[in-house]
C-alpha positions as CSV (number, residue, x, y, z in Angstrom):
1,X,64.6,-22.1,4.4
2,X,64.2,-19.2,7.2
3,X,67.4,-17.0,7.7
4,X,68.1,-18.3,10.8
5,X,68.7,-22.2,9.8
6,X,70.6,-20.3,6.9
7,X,73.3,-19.0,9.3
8,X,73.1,-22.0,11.5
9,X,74.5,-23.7,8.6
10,X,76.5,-21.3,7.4
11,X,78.1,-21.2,11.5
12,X,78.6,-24.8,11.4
13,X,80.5,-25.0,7.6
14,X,82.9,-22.6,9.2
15,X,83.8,-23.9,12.1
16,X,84.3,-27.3,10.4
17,X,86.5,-25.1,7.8
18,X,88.2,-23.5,10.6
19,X,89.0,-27.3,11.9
20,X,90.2,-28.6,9.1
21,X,93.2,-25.3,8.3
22,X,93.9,-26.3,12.2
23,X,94.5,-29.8,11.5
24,X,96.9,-29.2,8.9
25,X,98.5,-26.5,10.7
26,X,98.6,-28.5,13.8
27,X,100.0,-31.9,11.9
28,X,103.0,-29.5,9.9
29,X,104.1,-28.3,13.3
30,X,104.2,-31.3,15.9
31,X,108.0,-32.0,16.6
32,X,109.2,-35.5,18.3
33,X,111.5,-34.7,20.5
34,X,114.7,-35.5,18.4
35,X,113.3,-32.9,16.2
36,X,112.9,-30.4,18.8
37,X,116.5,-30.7,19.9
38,X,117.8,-29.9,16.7
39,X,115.8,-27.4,15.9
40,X,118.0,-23.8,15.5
41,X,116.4,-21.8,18.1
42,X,117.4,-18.1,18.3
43,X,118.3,-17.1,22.1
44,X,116.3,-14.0,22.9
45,X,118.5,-11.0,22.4
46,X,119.0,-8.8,26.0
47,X,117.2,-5.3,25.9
48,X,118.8,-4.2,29.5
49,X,120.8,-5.5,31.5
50,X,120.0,-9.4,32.1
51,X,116.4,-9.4,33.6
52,X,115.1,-7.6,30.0
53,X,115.0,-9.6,26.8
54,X,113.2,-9.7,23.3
55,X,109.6,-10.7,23.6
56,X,109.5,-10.2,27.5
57,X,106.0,-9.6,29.5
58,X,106.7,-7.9,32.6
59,X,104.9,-5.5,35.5
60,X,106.0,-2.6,37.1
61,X,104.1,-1.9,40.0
62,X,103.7,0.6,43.0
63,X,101.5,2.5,45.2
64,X,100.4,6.5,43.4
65,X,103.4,8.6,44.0
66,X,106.2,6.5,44.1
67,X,107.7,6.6,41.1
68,X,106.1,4.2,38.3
69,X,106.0,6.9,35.7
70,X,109.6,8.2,36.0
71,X,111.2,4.4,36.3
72,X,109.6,3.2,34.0
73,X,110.1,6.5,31.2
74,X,114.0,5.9,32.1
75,X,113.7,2.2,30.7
76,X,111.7,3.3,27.9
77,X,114.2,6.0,27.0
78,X,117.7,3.9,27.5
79,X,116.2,1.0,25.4
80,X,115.5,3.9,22.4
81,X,119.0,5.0,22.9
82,X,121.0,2.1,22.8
83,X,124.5,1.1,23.7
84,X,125.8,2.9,26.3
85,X,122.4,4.3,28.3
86,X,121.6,3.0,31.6
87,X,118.7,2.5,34.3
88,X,121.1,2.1,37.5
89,X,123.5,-0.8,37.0
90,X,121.7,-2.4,34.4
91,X,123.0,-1.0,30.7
92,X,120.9,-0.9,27.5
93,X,121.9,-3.2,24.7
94,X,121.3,-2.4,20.8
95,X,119.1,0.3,20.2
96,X,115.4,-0.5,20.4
97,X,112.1,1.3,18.6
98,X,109.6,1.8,21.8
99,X,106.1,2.8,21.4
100,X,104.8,4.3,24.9
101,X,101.5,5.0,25.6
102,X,100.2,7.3,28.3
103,X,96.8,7.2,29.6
104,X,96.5,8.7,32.6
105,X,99.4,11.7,32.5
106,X,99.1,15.4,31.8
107,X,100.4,16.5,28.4
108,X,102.6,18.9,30.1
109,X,103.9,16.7,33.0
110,X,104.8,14.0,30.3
111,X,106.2,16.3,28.4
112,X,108.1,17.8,31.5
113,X,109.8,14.3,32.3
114,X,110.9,13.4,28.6
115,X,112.9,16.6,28.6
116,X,114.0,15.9,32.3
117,X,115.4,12.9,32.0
118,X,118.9,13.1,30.3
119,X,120.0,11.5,27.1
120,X,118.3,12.3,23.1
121,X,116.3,9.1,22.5
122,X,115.8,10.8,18.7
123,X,113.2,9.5,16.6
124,X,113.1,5.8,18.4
125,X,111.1,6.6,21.6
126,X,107.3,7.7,20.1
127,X,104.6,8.6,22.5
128,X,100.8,7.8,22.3
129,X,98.9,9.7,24.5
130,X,95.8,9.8,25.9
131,X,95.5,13.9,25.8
132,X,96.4,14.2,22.4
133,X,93.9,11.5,20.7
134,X,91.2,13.3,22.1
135,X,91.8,16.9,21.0
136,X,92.9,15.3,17.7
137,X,89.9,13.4,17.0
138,X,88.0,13.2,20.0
139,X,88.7,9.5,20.9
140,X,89.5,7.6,24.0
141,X,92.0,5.0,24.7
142,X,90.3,1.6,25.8
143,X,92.6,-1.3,25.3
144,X,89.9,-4.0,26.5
145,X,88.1,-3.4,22.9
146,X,89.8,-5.6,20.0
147,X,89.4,-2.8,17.9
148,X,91.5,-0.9,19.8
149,X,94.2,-3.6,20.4
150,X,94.5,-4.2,16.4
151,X,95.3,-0.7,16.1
152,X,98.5,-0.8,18.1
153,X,99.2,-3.8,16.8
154,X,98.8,-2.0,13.0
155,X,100.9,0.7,14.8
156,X,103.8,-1.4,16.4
157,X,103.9,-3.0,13.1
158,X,104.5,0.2,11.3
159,X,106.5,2.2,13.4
160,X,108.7,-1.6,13.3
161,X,108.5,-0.7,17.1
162,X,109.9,-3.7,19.4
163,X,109.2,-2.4,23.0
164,X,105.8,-1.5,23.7
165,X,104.9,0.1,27.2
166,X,101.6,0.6,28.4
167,X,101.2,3.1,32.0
168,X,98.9,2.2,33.3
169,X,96.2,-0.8,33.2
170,X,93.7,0.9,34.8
171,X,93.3,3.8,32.8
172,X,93.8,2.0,29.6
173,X,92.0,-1.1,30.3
174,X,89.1,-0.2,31.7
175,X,85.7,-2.1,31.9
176,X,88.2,-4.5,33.2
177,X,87.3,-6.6,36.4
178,X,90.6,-6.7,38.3
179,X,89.7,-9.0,40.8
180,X,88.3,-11.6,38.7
181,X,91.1,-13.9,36.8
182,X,88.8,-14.3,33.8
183,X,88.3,-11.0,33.1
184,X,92.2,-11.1,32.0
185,X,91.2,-12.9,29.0
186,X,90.0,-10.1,26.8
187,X,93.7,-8.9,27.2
188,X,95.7,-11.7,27.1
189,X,95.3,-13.3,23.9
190,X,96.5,-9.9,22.6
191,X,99.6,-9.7,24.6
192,X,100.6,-13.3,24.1
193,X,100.4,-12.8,20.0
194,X,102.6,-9.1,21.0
195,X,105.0,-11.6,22.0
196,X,105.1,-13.9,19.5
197,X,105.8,-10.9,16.8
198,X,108.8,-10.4,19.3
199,X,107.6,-7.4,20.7
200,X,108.4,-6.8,24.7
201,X,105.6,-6.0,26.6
202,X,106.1,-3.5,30.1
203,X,103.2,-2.5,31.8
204,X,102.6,-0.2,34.5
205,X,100.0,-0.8,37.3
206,X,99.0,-0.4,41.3
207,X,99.7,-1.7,44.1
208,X,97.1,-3.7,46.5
209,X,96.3,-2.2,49.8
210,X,99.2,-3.9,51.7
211,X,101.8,-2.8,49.0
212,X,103.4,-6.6,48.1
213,X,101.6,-7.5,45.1
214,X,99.4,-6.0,42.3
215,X,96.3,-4.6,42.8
216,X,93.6,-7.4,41.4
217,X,94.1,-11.0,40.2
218,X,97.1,-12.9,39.8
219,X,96.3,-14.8,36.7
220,X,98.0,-11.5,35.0
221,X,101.4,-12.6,36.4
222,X,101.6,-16.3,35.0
223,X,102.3,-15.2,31.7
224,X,104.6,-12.8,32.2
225,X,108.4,-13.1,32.8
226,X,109.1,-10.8,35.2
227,X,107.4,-8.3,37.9
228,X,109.3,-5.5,39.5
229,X,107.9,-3.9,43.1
230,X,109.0,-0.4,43.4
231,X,109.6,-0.2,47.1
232,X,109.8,2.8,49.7
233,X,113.3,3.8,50.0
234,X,115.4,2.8,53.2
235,X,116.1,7.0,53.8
236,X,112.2,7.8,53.4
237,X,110.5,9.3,50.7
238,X,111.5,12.7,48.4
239,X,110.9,16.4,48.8
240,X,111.2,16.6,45.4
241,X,111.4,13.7,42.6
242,X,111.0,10.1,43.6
243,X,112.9,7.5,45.5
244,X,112.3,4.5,45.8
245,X,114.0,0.4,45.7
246,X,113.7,-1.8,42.9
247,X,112.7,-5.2,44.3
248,X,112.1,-8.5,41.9
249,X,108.9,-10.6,43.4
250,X,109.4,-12.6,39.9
251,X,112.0,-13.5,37.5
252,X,112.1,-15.8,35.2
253,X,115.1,-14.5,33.2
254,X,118.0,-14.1,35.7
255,X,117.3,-15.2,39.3
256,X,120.7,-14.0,40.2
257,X,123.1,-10.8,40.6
258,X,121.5,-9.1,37.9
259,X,118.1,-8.8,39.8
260,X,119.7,-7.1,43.0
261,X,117.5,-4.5,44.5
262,X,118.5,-1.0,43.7
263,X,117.4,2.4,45.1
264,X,116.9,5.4,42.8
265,X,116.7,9.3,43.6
266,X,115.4,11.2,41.0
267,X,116.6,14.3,42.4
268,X,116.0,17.4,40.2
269,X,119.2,19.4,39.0
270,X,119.9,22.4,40.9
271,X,121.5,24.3,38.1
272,X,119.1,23.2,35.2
273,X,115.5,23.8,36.0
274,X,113.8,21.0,34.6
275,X,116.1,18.5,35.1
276,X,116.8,15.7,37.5
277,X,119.5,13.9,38.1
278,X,119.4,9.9,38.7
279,X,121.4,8.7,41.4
280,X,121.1,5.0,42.2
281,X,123.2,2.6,44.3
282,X,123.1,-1.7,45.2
283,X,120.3,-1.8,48.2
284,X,122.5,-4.5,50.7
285,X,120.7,-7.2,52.1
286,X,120.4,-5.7,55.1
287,X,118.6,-3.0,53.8
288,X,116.2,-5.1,52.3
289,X,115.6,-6.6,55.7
290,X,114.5,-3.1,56.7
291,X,112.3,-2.6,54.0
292,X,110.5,-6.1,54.7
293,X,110.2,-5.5,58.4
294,X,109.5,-1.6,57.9
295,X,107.5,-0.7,55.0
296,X,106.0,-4.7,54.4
297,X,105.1,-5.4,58.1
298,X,106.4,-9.0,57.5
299,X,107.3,-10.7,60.9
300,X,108.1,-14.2,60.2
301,X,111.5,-15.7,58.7
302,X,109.6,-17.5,56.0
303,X,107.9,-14.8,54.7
304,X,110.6,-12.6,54.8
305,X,113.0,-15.4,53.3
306,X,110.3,-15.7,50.4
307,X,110.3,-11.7,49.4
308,X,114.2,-11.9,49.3
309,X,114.8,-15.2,48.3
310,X,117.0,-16.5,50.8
311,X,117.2,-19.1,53.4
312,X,115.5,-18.5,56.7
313,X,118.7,-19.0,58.6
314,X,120.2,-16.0,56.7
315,X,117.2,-13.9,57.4
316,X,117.8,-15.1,61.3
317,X,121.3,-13.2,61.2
318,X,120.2,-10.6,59.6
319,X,117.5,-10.0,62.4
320,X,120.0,-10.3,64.8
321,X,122.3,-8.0,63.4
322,X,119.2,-5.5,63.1
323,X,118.8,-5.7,66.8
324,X,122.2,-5.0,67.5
325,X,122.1,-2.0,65.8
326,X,118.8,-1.3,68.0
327,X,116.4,-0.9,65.0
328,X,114.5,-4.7,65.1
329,X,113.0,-6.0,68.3
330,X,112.7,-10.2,68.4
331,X,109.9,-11.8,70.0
332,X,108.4,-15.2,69.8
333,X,110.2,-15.9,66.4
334,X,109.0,-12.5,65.2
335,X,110.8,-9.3,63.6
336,X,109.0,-5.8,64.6
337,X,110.8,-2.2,63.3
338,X,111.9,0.1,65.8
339,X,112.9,3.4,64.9
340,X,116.1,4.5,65.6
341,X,116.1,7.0,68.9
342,X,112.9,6.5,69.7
343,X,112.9,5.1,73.6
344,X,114.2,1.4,73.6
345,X,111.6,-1.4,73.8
């Protein structure tokens, strides 16, 4: 018998193997649904405020420069400290063991915004960068390769981390196609069996050219329980820092107060070199209007309606609120942004 028909065989008595451990699995765990309403289910504990929870997969996306890395080191760092730490209104809940990984950072500007942002995450906040597994052993970060993802599994698992952030997909899942949906599932598998184990799951990514959604396909979002647009702030951008809104385009886990937009100023300290202070306040609806009409180009009630989640009736008086304050020009059931002192329309 050649080798060939050998592992033919050999294929096929596994794969029937592999069917029958399903079977049983699949027989043990099938609930009717009497069973399935008393089953003790354990609520997913909150990691931050009410939009973050245990096992989460969410998104934090912007265009370069607008914050990304500095919002979403301030999560990392609140959920290692615990009770007490916050990211603008929304307050950390039991301390968490968070494993970030860097791959597109300098050593020395990571390094820079750890010690910049305030509060002593101790020995709960761990850092695996890019920089330092090549001098150490002259290897590069590729989370597309299995291999790879088993080892931070293996590393999660020992560290007994719980939070996992990853910033950002494209430079540590490259070889990726990010406009092709399928291409997703060399990732996905992983992140759903992250989740399983409990662990939440933050990644960091781009914006598309017009600045609304993630750069690439949106397959990656319908797994995922929440996606957070960082917007350009109302009072333009920084001379220093970042500033920038917070703005919810999905959430599954409180569709309410607790997802309010909020702008953030990380504004550095002028009597501590190297430190910046963060100064964040509610953005008001109207606000958000601005942003939509301003920074968005949206023009129609609908549209704007969808990106705030409100009625297009509401979005009506807030136009014509807008114009009154001469900033919004209406025309033909469409919203335009004028600026402010420049000559009237």
């Amino acid at each position: 018998m050649s080798r060939f028909i050998e592992e033919q065989i050999q294929g096929k008595e596994n794969l029937e193997d592999r069917k029958e451990k399903l079977l049983r699995v699949f027989k043990k765990s099938v609930l009717t649904a009497s069973e399935l309403r008393s089953r003790k289910v354990e609520k997913r504990p909150k990691l931050l405020g009410e939009w973050l929870r245990k096992g989460d997969l969410g998104f934090i996306f912007a265009p370069r420069g607008r914050g990304k890395t500095w919002f979403s080191m301030a999560v990392a760092k609140a959920l290692a400290i615990g009770a007490g730490a916050k990211v603008g209104v929304w307050e950390a809940c039991e301390a968490q063991t968070v494993l970030y990984v860097d791959g597109e950072m300098a050593l020395d500007d990571t390094q820079g915004r750890e010690i910049a942002l305030d509060g002593d995450a101790g020995n709960r906040l761990h850092f695996l960068h890019h920089s330092v597994i090549f001098e150490d052993a002259e290897e590069t970060l590729n989370l597309t390769d299995k291999s790879a993802q088993d080892a931070i599994t293996a590393t999660l698992l020992h560290l007994k981390a719980t939070v996992l952030v990853m910033d950002n997909l494209s430079s540590l899942f490259y070889g990726l196609k990010e406009n092709e949906n399928d291409s997703w599932e060399a990732v996905l598998p992983w992140l759903l069996e992250l989740r399983r184990r409990g662990i939440c799951i933050i990644i960091v990514h781009h914006a598309g050219t017009n600045e609304s959604r993630m750069r690439g396909a949106t397959k990656r979002e319908d797994a995922c329980h929440w996606v957070i647009r960082l917007d350009a702030s109302v009072h333009g951008d920084a001379e220093e820092g970042a500033r920038f809104c917070t703005a919810f385009t999905k959430n599954r886990n409180c569709p309410g107060k607790d997802a309010q937009s909020v702008e953030f100023y990380f504004k550095p300290n002028g009597l501590h070199i190297g430190k910046v202070d963060v100064v964040c306040s509610i953005v008001d609806s109207l606000e958000r209007f601005r942003i939509c009409i301003r920074e968005m180009k949206l023009e129609s009630a609908s549209e704007i309606a969808d990106e705030m989640s409100s009625s297009r009736g509401y979005v009506s008086k807030l136009a014509q609120k807008a114009e009154k304050e001469g900033w919004c020009r209406i025309q033909d059931r469409k919203y335009t942004y004028h600026e402010p002192g420049c000559p009237p329309f």
